[in-house]
N, C-alpha and C positions, 0 to 999 in steps of 0.2 A: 320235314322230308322234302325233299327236291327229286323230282320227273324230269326225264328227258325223255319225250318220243322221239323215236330214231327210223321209225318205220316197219309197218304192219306188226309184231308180235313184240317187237325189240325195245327195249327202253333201258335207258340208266338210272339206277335208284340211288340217292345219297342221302343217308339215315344215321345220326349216331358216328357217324365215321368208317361206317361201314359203306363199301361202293360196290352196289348190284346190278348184274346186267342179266336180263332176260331173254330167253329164245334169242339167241344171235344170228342175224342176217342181215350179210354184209357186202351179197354179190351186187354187181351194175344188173340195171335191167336189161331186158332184149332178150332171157335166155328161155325155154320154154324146157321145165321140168318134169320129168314122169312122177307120177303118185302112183302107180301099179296096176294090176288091172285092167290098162288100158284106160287109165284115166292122167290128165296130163293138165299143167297148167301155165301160164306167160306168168314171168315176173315184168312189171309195166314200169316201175318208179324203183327205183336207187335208194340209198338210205341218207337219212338227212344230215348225218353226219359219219365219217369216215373211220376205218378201224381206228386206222392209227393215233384220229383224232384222242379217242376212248381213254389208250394209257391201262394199266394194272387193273384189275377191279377182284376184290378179294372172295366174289360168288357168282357163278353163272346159276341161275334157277331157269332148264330146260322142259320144257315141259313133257317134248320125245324126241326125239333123235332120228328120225325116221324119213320126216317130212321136211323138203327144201323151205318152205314157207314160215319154219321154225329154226331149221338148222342149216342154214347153206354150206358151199364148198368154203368160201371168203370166210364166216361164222365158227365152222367148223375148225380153220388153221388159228381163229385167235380167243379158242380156249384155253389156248397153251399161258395165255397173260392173267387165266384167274387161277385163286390159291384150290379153289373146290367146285365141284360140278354137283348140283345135285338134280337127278333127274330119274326117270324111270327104271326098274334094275334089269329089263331087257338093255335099255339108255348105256347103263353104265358096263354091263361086260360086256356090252360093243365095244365104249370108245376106252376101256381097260385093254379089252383084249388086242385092240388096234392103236395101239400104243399113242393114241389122241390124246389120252390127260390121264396122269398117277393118283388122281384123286376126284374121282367119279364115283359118286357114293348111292345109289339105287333103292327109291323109298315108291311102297305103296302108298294108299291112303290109309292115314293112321298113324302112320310112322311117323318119327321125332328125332331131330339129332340136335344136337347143341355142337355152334360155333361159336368157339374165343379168340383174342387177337390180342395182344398190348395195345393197350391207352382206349380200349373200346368197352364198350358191355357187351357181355355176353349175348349171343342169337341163337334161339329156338327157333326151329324150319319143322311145320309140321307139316305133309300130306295130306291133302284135300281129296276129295273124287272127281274123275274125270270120264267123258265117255265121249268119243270121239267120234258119232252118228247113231245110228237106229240101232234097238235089241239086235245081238246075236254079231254086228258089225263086226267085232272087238279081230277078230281069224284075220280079215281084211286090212282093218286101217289100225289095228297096233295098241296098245299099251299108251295113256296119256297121265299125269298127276297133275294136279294145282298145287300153291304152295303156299300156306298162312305164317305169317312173320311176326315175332313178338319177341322186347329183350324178357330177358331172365325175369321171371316176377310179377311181369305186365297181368293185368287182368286178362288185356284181351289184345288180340292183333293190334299191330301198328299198321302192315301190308297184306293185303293178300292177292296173290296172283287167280285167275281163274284156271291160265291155262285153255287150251281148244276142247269143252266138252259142248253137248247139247244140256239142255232142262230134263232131268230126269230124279226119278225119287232121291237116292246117295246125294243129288244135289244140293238140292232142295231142305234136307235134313242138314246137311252140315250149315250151308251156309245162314239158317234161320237162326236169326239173335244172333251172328258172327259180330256186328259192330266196329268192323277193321276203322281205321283212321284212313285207310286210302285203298283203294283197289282199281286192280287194272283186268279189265272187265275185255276177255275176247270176245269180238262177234263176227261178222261178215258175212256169215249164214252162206257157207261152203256149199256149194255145190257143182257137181258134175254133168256133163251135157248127158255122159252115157248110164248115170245111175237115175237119171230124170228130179223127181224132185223130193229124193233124198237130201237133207240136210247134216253136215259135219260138222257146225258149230252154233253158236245159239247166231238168233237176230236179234235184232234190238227190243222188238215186243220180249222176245227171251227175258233178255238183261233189264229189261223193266222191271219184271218178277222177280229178279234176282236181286235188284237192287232193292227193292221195297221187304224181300226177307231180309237182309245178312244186315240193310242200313249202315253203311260206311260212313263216314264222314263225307266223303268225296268218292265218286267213282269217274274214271278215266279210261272210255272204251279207247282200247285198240286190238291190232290185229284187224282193220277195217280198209285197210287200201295197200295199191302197190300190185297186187295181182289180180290173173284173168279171173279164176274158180272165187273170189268173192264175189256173191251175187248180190249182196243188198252191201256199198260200201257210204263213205262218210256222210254223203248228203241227204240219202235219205234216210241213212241211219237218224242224222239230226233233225229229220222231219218228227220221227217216232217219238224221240224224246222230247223236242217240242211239245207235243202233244199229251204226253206221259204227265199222273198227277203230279202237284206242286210237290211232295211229298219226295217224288223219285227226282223229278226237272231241274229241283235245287242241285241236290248232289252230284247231277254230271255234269264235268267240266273238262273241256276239250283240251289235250296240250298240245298247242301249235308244231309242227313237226322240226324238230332241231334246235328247238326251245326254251332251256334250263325253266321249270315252273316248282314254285316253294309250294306246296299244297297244305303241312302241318307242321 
């Protein structure tokens, strides 16, 4: 499996033959986006490499549709170059009903579709759980899913996306004993000046726990730089996991931003 971090949520996955891109964002920095509410945030840093760079990719795995820091304006226009979108089913009869992508398919957690292709193996896309801050938030900040990858057969994941949630029970259960081959592990630990210190994504203490359940082969934080509302971003994220037992320390491995990295 080959990583490419591309910046904050966004990566290219090349598996099997199959070419996955996540949470697309693709605007230049300098623009400062509303989250709602009266909560608002700076994109600081550009993505490390460029749409057009990208080319076809035969899956976008969205995690919501809602938030620039997942799905930008730039993100948004080069859905149109993947075969399938899968992402939330608020997600999908958005970008259905706004004639953004004919093939925007809308999974809780739990849910399972199977994707085929000629000269490829079959992909199973399962639904993970997602929670996007503190009980009762959900009215607020929306509808999120993660997403667990396995060809047809596998025992067990090859990927798993986290997607933007906090550590919570759903969490916790799924990902215990998951065993993915590679995971991309959201953190930044979101926060707002006007909700004080409410958090909307894990930190890195989070994804410590996270990673000592589910034990991936590899886990590969992002969604950690680029904008203002990430309050704890890469470097001291990598103090934490410095820190973090040999156990979790081994498995995180950073991918350089615009990087192609072979991980399995």
């Amino acid at each position: 499996m080959r990583v490419t971090r591309i910046g904050g949520p966004t990566a290219l996955v090349e598996w099997e033959g199959w070419r996955i891109l996540t949470d697309p964002t693709f605007d230049p920095p300098g623009r400062t986006y509303s989250f709602g509410f009266g909560t608002s945030s700076r994109k600081t840093t550009g993505p490390a490499i460029g749409l057009s760079e990208i080319g076809e990719v035969d899956l976008v795995l969205l995690s919501h549709h809602h938030h620039a820091d997942n799905l930008d304006d730039a993100g948004r226009e080069g859905l149109s170059a993947a075969r399938t979108v899968l992402t939330t089913v608020a997600g999908a009869k958005s970008l259905t009903a706004k004639g953004v992508h004919p093939d925007a398919r809308g999974l809780t957690a739990g849910d399972a579709v199977t994707l085929t292709a000629d000269g490829k193996p079959d992909l199973v896309i399962t639904a993970t759980p997602c929670r996007h801050g503190a009980p009762l938030t959900r009215p607020i900040v929306g509808p999120v899913v993660g997403f667990a990858l396995s060809l047809r057969d596998s025992a067990r994941p090859g990927l798993w996306v986290t997607g933007d949630t906090v550590m919570y029970g759903d969490l916790r259960r799924a990902a215990t004993g998951m065993r993915p081959d590679v995971a991309l592990v959201h953190i930044g630990a979101v926060r707002f000046p006007l909700t004080g210190p409410l958090a909307y994504t894990m930190d890195a203490d989070d994804a410590v726990e996270l990673i000592r359940l589910a034990q991936p082969g590899v886990a590969v934080p992002v969604h950690v730089e680029g904008w203002s509302h990430f309050s704890q971003q890469e470097e001291a994220a990598g103090k934490v996991f410095d820190a973090a037992p040999g156990s979790v320390r081994e498995k995180v491995r950073w991918a350089p931003l615009g990087v192609p990295v072979d991980l399995s």
